[in-house]
N, C-alpha and C positions, 0 to 999 in steps of 0.2 A: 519747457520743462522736460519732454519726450527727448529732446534732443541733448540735456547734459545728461541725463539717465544713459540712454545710449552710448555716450562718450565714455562717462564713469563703467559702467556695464566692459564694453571692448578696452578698456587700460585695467581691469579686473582680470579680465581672460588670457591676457597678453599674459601680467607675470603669475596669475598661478597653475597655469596650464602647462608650465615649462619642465623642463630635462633633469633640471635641479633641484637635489632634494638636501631640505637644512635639518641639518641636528645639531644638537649642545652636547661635546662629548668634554670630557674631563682629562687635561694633560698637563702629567705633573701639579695636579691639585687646582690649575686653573683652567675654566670654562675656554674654549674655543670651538670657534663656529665650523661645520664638518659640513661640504656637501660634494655631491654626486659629479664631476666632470661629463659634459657628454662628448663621448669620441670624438676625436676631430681623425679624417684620411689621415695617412703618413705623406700622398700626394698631393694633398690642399696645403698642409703645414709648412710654415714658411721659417719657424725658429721655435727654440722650444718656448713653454709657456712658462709662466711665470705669476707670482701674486701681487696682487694691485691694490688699490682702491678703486672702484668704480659706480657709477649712479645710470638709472635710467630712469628718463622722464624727471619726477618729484620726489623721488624713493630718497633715502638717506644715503650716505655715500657709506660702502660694505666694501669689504673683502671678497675681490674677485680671482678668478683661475683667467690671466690674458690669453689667448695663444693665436701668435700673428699668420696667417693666411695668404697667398701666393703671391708671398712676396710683390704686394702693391700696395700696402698698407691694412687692406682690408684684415680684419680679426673676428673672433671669440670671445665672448664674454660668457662665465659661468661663473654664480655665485648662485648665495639663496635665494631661494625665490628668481634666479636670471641665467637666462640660457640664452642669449641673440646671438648674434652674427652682424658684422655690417660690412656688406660687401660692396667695396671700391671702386670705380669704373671713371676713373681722370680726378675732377674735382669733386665727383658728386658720390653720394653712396644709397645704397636701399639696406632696410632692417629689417631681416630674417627673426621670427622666433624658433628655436633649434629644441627640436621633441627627441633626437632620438642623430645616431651619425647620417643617413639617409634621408629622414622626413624634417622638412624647414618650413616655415609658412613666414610670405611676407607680409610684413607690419603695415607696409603703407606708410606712403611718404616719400618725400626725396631729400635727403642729407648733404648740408655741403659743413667744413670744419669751420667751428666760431671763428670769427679775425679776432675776436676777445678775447679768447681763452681757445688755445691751440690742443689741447688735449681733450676738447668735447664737438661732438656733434651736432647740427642743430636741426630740423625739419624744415624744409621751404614750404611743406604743404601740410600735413596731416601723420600724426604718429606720436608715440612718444619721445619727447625734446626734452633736454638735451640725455644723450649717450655718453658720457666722458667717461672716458680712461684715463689714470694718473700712476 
């Protein structure tokens, strides 16, 4: 019991401890979801960003901010409540949560891309599973 507390506990801290901050703002009469981007360098940045759909871990899939990173694949994700990083090194990747353009904490885990589903990422070991991008 100690130990799902714990698990739920660190997947609680992970997204609301994040860079991004959600509001309901009103345009042209319809609701749309507004949040916070956190800086990315101009010398990390690999392309500009762009808006997505994205999910982490069991979250519902939302409207995210992409923005791809030096040029290896590795990215950004910023939405509500989501501010990671997952950064690339061959096949595999590690998950940053992103506080701020300078302060990153890793997530823990090691990531390699589904063969199932090419636009998500999955844990070999420990973290929030899956990361997809779409």
């Amino acid at each position: 019991m100690l130990r799902i507390f714990m698990a739920v506990a660190t997947a609680a801290a992970v997204f609301s401890a994040t860079g991004a901050v959600a509001q309901t703002v009103s345009k042209g009469g319809q609701k749309a979801q507004a949040y916070e981007v956190v800086p990315v360098a101009p010398d990390e940045r690999s392309g500009r960003s762009r808006q997505i759909q994205c999910s982490v871990g069991q979250m519902t899939p939302t409207t995210c901010t992409f923005t791809p990173l030096f040029g290896d694949g590795s990215f950004q994700l910023d939405g509500p409540d989501i501010a990671v990083r997952l950064i690339i090194d061959g096949a595999e990747g590690n998950l940053f949560e992103v506080f701020s353009a300078t302060h990153r904490v890793p997530v823990g885990g090691t990531y390699i891309r589904n063969p199932r589903d090419r636009a998500c990422w999955i844990t070999t070991t420990d973290g929030p599973s899956p990361v997809c991008a779409r």
